[in-house]
N, C-alpha and C positions, 0 to 999 in steps of 0.2 A: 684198650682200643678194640680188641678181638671180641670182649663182649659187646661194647659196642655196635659192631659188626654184626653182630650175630642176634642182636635186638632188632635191629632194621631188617634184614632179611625176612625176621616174622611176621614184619608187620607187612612188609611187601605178599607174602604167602597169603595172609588172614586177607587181603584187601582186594588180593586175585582170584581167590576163592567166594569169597563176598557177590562181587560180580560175574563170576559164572552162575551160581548159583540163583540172582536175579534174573540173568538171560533165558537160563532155563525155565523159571517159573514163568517169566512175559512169555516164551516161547508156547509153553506146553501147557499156560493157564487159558480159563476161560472165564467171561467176563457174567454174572447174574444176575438178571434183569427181572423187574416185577413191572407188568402195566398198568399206567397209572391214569388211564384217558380211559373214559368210558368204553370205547373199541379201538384198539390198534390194528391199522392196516400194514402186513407185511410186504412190502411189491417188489416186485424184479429188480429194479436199480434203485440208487440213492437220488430218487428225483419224486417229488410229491405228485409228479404228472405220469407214474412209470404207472405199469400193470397191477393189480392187488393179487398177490398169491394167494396168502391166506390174512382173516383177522383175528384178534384175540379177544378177549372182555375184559375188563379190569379187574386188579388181581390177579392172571394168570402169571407164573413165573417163565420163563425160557432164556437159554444161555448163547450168551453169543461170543462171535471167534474173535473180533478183533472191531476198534472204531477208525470208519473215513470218517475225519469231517465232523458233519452233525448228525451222522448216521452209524447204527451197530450194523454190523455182518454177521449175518447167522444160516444156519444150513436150516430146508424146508421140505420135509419129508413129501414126493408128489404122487399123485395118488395111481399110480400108474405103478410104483416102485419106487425104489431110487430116492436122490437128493437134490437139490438147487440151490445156491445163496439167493439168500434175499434182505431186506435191508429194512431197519426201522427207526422212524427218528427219535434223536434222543427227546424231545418234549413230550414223547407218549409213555417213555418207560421213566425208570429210576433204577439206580446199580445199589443191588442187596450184598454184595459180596464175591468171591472169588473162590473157583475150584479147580482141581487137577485131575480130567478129566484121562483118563486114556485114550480115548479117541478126541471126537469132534462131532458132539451127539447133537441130533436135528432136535427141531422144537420139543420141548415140553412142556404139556398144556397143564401144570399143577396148582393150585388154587391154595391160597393162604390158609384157607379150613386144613386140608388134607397133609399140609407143612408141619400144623398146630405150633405156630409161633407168633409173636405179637408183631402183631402189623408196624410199618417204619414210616413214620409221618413223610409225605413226601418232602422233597429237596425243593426249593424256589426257584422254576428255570427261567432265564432270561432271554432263551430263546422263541418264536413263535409258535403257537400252536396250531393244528391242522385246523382248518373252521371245518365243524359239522353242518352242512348245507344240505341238504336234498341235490345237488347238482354233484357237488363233490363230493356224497356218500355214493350214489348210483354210478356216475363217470358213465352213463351212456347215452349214445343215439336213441332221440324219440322223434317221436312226428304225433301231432295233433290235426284233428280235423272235429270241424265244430259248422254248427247251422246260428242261425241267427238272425237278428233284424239291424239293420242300420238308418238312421237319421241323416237329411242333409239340409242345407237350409232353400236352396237351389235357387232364389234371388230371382235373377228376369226374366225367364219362364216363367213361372208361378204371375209374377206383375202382367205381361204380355196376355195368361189366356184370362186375368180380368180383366183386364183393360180391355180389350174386346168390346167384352161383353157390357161395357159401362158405355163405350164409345157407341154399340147400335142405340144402348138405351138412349143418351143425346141427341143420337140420329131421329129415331123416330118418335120423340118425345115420350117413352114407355116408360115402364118399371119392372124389374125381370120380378118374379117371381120365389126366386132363390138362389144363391150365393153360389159361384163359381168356385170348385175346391181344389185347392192345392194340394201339391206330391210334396210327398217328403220321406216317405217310409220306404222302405223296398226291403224285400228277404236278405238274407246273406248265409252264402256255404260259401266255405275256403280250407286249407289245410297249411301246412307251416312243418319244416324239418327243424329241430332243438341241437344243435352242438353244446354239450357241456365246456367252459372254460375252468379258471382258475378262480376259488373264493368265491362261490354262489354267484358268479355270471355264466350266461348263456346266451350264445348268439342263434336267431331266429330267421331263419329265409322263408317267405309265405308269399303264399298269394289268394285274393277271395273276387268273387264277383255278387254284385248285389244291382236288383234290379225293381223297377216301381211304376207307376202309371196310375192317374186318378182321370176318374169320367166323371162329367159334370152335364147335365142341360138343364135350360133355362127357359122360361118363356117370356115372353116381351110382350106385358099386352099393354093397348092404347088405343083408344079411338073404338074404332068397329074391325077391326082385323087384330091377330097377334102373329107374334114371328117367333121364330125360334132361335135358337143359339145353344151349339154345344162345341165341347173342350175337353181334351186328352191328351192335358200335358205329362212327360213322362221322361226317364234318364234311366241308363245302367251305366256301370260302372265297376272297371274290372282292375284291381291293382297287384302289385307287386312291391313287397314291403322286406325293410331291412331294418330289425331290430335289438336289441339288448334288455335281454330279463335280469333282474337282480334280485335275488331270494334274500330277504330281510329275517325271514323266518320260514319253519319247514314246509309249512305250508301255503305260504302269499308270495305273490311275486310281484314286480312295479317293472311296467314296458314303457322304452322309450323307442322310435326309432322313426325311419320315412318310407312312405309312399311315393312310387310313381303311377299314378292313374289313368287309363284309358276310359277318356267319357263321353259318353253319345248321349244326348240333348234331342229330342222330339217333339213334336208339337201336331195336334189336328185340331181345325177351327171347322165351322160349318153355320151356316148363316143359311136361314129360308125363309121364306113369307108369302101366303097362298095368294093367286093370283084371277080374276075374273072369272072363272070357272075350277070346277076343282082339281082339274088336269092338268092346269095352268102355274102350277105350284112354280117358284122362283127359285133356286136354294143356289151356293156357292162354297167351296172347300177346298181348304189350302192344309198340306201334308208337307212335312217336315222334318230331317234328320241333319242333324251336325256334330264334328267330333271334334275334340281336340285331347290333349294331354299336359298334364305336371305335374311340380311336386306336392306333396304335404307330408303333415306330420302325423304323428300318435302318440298317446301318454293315457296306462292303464292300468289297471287294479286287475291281477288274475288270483283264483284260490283255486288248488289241486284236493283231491279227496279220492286219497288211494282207493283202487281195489284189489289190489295184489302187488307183488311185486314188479308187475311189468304193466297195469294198466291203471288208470287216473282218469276221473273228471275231472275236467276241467271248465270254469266258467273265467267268462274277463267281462269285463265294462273300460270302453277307454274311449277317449276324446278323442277326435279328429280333424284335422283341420286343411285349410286348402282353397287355390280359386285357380278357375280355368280363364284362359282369354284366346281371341284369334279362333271360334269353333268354325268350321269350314262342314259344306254339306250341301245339299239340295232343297228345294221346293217346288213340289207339283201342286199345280193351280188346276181345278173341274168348276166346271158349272151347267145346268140346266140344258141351255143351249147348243150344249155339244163338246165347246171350246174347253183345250185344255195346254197348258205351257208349263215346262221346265224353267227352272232358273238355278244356276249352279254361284255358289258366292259364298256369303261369311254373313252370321248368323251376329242381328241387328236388334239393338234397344231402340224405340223411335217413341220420341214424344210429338201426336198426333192430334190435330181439334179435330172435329164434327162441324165445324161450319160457326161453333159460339168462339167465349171466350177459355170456356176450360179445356186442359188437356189431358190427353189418356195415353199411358205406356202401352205399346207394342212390341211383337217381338216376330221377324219376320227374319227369311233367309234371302237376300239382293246379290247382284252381280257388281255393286256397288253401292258406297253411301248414299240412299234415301234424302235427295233434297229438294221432291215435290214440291205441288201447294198442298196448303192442311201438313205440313210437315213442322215442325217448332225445331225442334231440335234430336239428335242421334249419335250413338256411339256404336261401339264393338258390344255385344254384348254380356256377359262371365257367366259362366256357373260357380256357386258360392258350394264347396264341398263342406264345408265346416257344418262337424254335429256330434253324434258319437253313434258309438256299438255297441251292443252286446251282445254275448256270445255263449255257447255250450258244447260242449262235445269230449269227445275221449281224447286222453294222451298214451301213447304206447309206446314202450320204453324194448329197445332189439338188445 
């Protein structure tokens, strides 16, 4: 029984001994990491959204103290002095093995050549890996600012300053001369701030103003006299837009987001036709502004083309879309004779005869609905914002 006794005692010693000896080693060992992501970002906390201390390239080896989580803890030599923990996740590295360090030594940048050992196929991680994005490689504040042209389709404006000119031609039995031309194009500058988010999105606060006007005259001849007629229908358009870029790749991006647009709608008409003598000229002019405002949308194709690390061209091409109602505004009425009248009201589609059977769109601003004689029928009138953009300019990354 004493030996017995004296059996077990051993193995209690051998088993307590066992585990100091473990504790000691987890305590005073350190963990060997080799990177295995094309660049490993080192950052402040164990959070994919934290600061980047330093990166590595694949291949480098460095040790680290202990694992949170899905994160190693390693000290980060700063270039000031001194040391900092910093953290890296376990999908970028792989564990080589284990050492007994005397201290708690910061990164070492050592390279599998200068080791001269056979490279360790990496391990299968089941965890996610960081996306390499352009958004989430930089993690910075940029701002673009770009020039451009913009399309819009602008609807009854455009019908209004020809129908005009169709309606004198019925009047005076004529035939204009040439074609009354529509707006549609106008410049565009605007600028836009980039917040980086998570996984190649980025949110985009902009705003751009674009502006257009087309001149047109006409003559109207018939008979033994001719008249004249000209048109200078025109719009600008000033928005503020809220969007989401998606980096599919490092260098294209796909925007979705909306517009809210501030739009002013313009018009000048001017009608003349010489009269008994040549002094005698007859003419008449109606001037025209109305505004309104809302939403739309946008859907775009952008490409960046570094030129450094803090500056980029950038082009987009994107669709746009939208319709205005309720534009509210003025109209000053001149003529020959002196006479000249305000009218303050809401900007009018009007389908108008000349006296036959056919009818010609107009577009005028009333203090109310239009329900003359020669009048057929009338609405509110829209502006049709729908068309697209395209765009150039720098991106600058702070």
């Amino acid at each position: 029984m004493n030996q017995g006794r004296r059996v077990f005692s051993l193995r209690q010693i051998l088993g307590l001994t066992a585990s100091i000896l473990l504790f000691v080693a987890a305590w005073a060992g350190g963990i060997k990491l080799r990177v295995t992501a094309e660049q490993a970002n080192i950052r402040e906390k164990p959070d994919i959204m934290s600061a980047i201390l330093q990166q590595l390239p694949e291949g480098a080896t460095l040790d680290a103290e202990r694992k949170e989580g899905e994160w190693y803890a390693l000290l980060v030599e700063k270039e000031g002095g001194g040391s900092v923990t910093g953290y890296v996740h376990e999908s970028l590295v792989m564990v080589i093995g284990e050492e007994r360090p005397e201290g708690k030594p910061p990164v070492v940048l050592e390279t599998v050549e200068e080791r001269k050992e056979p490279p360790i196929p990496p391990v299968p991680q089941t965890a996610p890996r960081e996306r390499r994005t352009p958004a989430a490689q930089e993690e910075r504040l940029s701002a673009a600012f770009w020039l451009g042209s913009r399309h819009a389709a602008v609807g009854d404006l455009n019908d209004g300053a020809q129908g005009l000119a169709r309606y004198y031609e019925s009047r005076l039995g004529a035939s204009a001369g040439s074609e009354v031309q529509a707006v549609h194009f106008g410049y565009l500058l605007g600028a836009e701030v980039r917040v980086p988010l998570a996984y190649g999105f980025v949110f985009s606060l902009g705003g751009e103003h674009c502006s257009a006007e087309s001149t047109s005259s006409v003559v109207l001849a018939g008979g033994s006299s001719e008249a004249s007629y000209s048109a200078k229908p025109g719009f600008s358009v000033t928005s503020v837009s809220l969007a989401l870029l998606y980096y599919p790749l490092r260098a294209f991006y796909v925007r979705a987001g909306l517009d809210y647009s501030f739009t002013r709608a313009s018009y000048f008409y001017r009608y003349s036709h010489p009269g008994p003598g040549e002094a005698d000229e007859f003419w008449q002019e109606w001037t025209g502004k109305a505004s309104s405002g809302g939403f739309g949308c946008q859907l775009g194709l952008g490409f960046e083309w570094p030129l450094g690390r803090r500056l980029a061209i950038v082009a987009e091409a994107a669709f746009r879309g939208g319709r205005l109602y309720n534009l509210k505004g003025e109209d000053i009425y001149r003529d020959s004779t002196g006479y000249e009248s305000q009218e303050k009201g809401t900007l009018y589609h009007i389908w108008a005869t000349a006296g036959g059977t056919e009818v010609f769109p107009l577009v005028f601003i009333r203090n109310r609905e239009p329900a003359e004689a020669g009048v057929v029928d009338s609405r509110k009138a829209e502006f049709n914002l729908t068309g697209y953009s395209i765009k150039l300019g720098l991106l600058v990354r702070f």
